[in-house]
C-alpha positions, 0 to 999 in steps of 0.5 A: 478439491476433496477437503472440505475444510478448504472448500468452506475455507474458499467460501469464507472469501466471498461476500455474497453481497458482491455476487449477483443471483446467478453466482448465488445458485452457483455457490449453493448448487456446487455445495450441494454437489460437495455433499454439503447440507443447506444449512452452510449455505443458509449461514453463508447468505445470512451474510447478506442480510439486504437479500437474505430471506429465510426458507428461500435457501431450502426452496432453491436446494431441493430445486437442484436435481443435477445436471449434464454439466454440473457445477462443483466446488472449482466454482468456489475455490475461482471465485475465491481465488479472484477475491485473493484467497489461496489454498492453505494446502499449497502453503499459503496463507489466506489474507483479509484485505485489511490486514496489515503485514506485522501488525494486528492478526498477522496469522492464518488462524487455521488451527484444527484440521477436520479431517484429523479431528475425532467427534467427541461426544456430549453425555446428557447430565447422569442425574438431571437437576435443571436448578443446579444446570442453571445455577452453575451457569449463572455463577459461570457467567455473572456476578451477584449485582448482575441483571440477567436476561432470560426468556420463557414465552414463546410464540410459533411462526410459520416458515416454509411450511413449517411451524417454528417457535420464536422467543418473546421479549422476556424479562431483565429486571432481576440480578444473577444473586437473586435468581441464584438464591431462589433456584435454591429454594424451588426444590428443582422446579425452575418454572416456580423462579422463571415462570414456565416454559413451553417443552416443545420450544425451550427456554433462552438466556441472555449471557452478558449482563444488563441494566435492570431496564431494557434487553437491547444492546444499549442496555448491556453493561459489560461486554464479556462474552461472546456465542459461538454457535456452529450448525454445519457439523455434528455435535461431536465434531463441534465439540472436538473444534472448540476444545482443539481451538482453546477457546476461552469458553465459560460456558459450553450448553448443548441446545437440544437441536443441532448445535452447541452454544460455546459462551466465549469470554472476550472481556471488551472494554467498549461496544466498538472493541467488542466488535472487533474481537468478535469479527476476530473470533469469529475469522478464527472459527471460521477458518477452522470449519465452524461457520457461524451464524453471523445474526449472533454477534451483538452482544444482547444475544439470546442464547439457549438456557441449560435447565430446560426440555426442547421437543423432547431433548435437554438444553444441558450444561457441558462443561464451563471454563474451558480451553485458555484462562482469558482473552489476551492468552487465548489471541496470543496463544493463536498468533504464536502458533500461527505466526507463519515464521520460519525456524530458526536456520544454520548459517553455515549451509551447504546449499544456500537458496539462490538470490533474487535475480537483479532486476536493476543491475547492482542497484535493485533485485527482483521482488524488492523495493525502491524509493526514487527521492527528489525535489519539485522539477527534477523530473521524478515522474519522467525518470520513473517513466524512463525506468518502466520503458527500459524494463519493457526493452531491456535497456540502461537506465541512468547509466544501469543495466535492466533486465527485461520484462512485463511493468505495470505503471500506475498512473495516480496524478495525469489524465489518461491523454497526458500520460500517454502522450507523455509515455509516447514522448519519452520514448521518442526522446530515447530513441527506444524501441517499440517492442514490448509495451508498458501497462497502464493502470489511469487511476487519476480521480479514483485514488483511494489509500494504498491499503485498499488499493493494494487487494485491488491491484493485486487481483487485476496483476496476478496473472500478468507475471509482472516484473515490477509494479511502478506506484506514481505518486504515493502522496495520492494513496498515503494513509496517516500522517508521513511524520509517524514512524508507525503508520509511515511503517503500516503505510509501507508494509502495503508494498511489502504485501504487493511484492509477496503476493506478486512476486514482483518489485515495487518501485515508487517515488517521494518528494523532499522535505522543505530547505537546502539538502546539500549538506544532508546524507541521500538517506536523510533528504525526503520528506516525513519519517525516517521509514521511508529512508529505511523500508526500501531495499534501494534508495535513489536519491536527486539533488540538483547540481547549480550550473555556473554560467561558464558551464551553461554557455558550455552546454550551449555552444554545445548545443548549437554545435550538434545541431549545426553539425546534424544540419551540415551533415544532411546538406552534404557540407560537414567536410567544409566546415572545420570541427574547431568552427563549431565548437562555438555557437557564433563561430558555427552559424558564421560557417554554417551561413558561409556554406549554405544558401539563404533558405539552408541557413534559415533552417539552421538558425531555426534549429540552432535556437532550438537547441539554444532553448533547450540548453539553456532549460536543462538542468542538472542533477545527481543521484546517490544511492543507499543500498541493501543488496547491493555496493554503494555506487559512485554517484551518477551525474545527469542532466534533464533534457526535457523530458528525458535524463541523459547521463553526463557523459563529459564528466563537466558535472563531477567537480559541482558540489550542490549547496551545503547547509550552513553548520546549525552553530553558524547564522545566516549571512545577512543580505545573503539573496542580495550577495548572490544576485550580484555575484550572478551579475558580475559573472554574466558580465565577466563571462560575456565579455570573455566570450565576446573579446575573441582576438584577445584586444581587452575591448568590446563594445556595449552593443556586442554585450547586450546582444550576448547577454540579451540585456538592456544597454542601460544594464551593460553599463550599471554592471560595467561601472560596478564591476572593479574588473571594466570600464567603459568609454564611448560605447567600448568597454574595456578591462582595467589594468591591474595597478597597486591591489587593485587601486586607481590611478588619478582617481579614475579606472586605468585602461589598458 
């Protein structure tokens, strides 16, 4: 790298407070070998102000005599780059790792470039008039009322060997009015009205005003300017910065040494806004070659006072009201000509820039996003589990294509066993293959908002070439509240800045809100703002389907039936068995025990409960989508076999609707938890007795029912006698005879 606007641009991205001393001697050596001076790395250590010690920079630079294996600015611009920065010459824009993505300084600030920038020179004043210096200064800057800050005394120190002169307190209890009306009057000798100076150190002045009591920082009673002070260039160099950067500067003094004293307006409201726009002044000038000393940000700061002699040379006055009108023109100035937007483009192209590849088969491209929605127990964390195998393999997911690639899952709920385990397990009950793993990141008990774990995930994948970023889950790294569209909206933008930076897709899961989602769109279910619905490139939405007992003994006697046929299969007596036998879970275990011996049966029945259990636990879901790049698709139906999703492959789910929502105008029916109670238990009864009435005799017995329901016999017969479908007699229960509607005959229930 030979452009040193980078290499200072490089350095501006590292803190020297995260470096150890070795790093430290390898910044200052390879600046040294880049024909830089020690004052950029004297300004850049100041940054660290817990081990910075003046002179101890100069001592360590004269030290660096070279070497074999010199250290250069590749040095630098690794560190650099390790820290997130990128090269403004390979057209990237170098983010601060608090910046949010279309909001607040979403410009690179690089502006000026110093190598097309020719010196402007400071002429000394043609006819020297220091009262006439300081009073142009002073109406620059204050108003009558004003009580102004200035230093005359000074007192010397030895530093390095060197004897340097330092300003003392000063005075602070006079008004800019009453400075200016006895500058008047002293005839060009300013030491008559401030007292006199030292030639050899100088004088100072304070450039925001004070309260006539003290000159610290609390005792500023308006925070309107700013210094900018730059010594790493020449003086006609920093004065040419300045001006191309528009700067809103009310004052320019030479100091008489090495620098110019820019006084900036920036019009604060408060000592925590003055803050703020001083760290943005200070970014902007330091991306565009002026690194400042950072010791001069408060807003008591002396400055160098234009009127006076410093070892020979004048402290003059340049020029005052310079570059932009105010503060707010100037940022606005800075962010539209740097916004980093593209122009405006013809839509009738002839060569149309090719789409991202799909990374997800008409459901997601590569580098955008996707919000997986769901209620509690739908098993999000799996599908997301599922979905990061598939892309590592290459293999279908919920009934979807993948391509194959690198995944990062980050891990934010499970200790690192159970997520592990929980990946091993997944795996085994897809029957996946084990080629290509998964990365892991276990963040379980070091979660911290995304905005901060967005810079820190993006250095640690860089260089992985990941497909995609899973993120699980985000409640653990939400910053604000989900209810705000605005930092819903700050909150996704990190997502937006991981898919930039990584070219990647990044895909993560949310909760729903609270009641029935039935009779809401997919878009409309999760919980929050509206943004979350809206942001993502692809929204996948679950929403539980009810299973009516039919459908269940269904999936159970399904369940038994595989497991039965797996067992008969592997003893070799499948063939004896006939496939209409298991098609019921009592028909199969009769042919099972008919065919196997005692210790094959108990085998059977080992995993035909199994199978009972995990028939009985799984449940059933849909999952819509609201897509970007892509058609609506059909809605898929899945079950959740514990702890995987499998795809319905029957079609037995299509015809379920989920529950609706009752219109807003309609109450609630009363007693409605009650009503669905008993209509699950008149069920129960009707369907085990259809089941358990196999040769069509419209009898079976109470002890058949309690064996099929698992229910008490005093249950069997409360239901028996509330339902109007059954009667019972001598422990045999009957269905009774369709007479009249429904009605009785001789007061009693007929019997068929």
């Amino acid at each position: 790298m030979t452009n040193k606007t980078e290499i200072l641009s490089a350095l501006d991205a590292i803190d020297p407070a995260e470096l150890d001393y070795q790093d430290w001697l390898n910044v200052g050596m390879a600046l040294k070998m880049e024909r830089f001076t020690v004052d950029v790395w004297e300004a850049w250590s100041r940054r660290d102000p817990a081990r910075y010690h003046l002179g101890e920079c100069l001592k360590k630079w004269e030290s660096f005599q070279g070497s074999e294996h010199p250290v250069t600015a590749g040095t630098i611009v690794a560190m650099a780059r390790s820290r997130g920065w990128q090269s403004a010459v390979t057209g990237g824009r170098i983010l601060g790792w608090d910046d949010m993505i279309g909001v607040g300084e979403s410009c690179s600030g690089v502006v000026v470039d110093q190598n097309w920038v020719e010196d402007r020179e400071t002429a000394e004043p043609k006819v020297w008039d220091p009262a006439r210096q300081l009073i142009t200064y002073l109406e620059a800057l204050f108003s009558s009322e004003d009580y102004v800050g200035y230093v005359t005394r000074s007192f010397q120190k030895n530093v390095d060997g060197k004897q340097k002169y330092f300003p003392q307190k000063g005075r602070f209890d006079r008004t800019a009015g009453k400075l200016i009306e006895d500058l008047e009057k002293c005839n060009g000798d300013i030491g008559k009205v401030l007292g006199d100076y030292n030639p050899k150190a100088g004088a100072w002045i304070r450039f925001n005003p004070l309260d006539g009591k003290d000159a610290s920082d609390k005792h500023v009673t308006d925070f309107r300017f700013a210094l900018v002070e730059s010594d790493t260039l020449p003086i006609g160099k920093q004065n040419a910065i300045l001006r191309a950067l528009e700067l809103p500067i009310a004052a320019l003094v030479h100091s008489g040494g090495k620098s110019l004293h820019a006084i900036v307006r920036v019009d604060a409201v408060s000592y925590e806004d003055y803050r703020k726009k001083v760290d943005y002044l200070y970014r902007i000038c330091d991306k565009n070659g002026l690194i400042l000393d950072h010791q001069n940000r408060n807003p008591s700061r002396l400055s160098r006072m234009p009127g006076v002699i410093r070892d020979g040379e004048k402290q003059f006055l340049i020029d005052t009201n310079l570059g932009k009108a105010s503060w707010a023109e100037w940022q606005e100035w800075i962010e539209s000509i740097n916004d980093d937007l593209p122009d405006p483009e013809d839509e009738l192209l002839t060569d149309l820039p090719e789409l991202a590849p799909a990374l997800i088969e008409n459901v997601l491209r590569q580098g955008h996003k996707m919000l997986l929605a769901g209620p509690s127990k739908a098993g999000k964390s799996y599908a997301l589990i599922e979905l990061a195998v598939c892309l590592a393999e290459g293999l279908r997911w919920m009934g979807f294509q993948c391509a194959q690639g690198k995944v990062l899952y980050v891990n934010l709920e499970l200790d690192r066993a159970s997520c592990l385990h929980r990946f091993r397990d997944v795996r085994q009950a897809m029957g996946a293959p084990s080629k290509n793993s998964v990365d892991i990141w276990n963040l379980r008990g070091h979660s911290i908002p995304m905005d901060k774990l967005a810079p820190k995930l993006i250095r640690r994948a860089m260089k992985k070439n990941y497909l995609a970023v899973i993120i699980d889950p985000i409640y653990k790294v939400i910053t604000g509240d989900e209810n705000s569209a605005d930092q819903m909206a700050r909150f996704c933008n990190q997502f937006d800045k991981v898919c930039t930076e990584l070219s990647c897709a990044v895909i993560y899961c949310h909760h729903h809100s609270k009641g029935n989602q039935g009779g809401k769109r997919s878009m409309d279910r999760a919980s929050g703002s509206g943004v979350f619905a809206r942001d993502p490139d692809a929204l996948l939405d679950l929403i539980e389907l009810p299973v009516s007992e039919d459908l269940r003994k269904q999936e159970i006697n399904n369940a038994v039936g595989r497991a039965c046929r797996l067992a008969l299969l592997a003893a070799g007596k499948l063939e004896e068995v006939s496939q209409d036998a298991l098609c019921s879970e009592k028909a199969a275990l009769e042919a099972c025990r008919a065919v196997l011996d005692a210790e094959g049966f108990q085998g059977i029945q080992k995993a035909a409960e199994t199978a009972r259990r995990a028939a009985e636990g799984r449940t059933a879901w849909r999952i819509e989508g609201t897509l970007r790049e892509f058609p609506k698709f059909a809605p898929v139906n899945v079950w959740f076999d514990f702890p995987i999703h499998r795809c319905d492959e029957t079609g037995v789910l299509g015809d379920i609707d989920p529950d609706k929502e009752l219109p807003a105008w309609q109450p609630p029916k009363k007693s409605r938890g009650n009503d669905a109670r008993q209509k699950e238990t008149v069920d129960t009864l009707a369907c085990a007795f259809s089941w358990c009435d196999a040769d069509g005799s419209g009898q079976v017995s109470i002890a058949k029912l309690m064996e099929h329901t698992k229910k008490s016999r005093n249950w069997v017969k409360d239901q028996v006698d509330a339902h109007p479908d059954f009667c019972r007699k001598n422990g045999v229960v009957s269905r009774v005879s369709k007479v009249s509607n429904d009605s009785v005959t001789g007061g009693v229930k007929s019997v068929n």
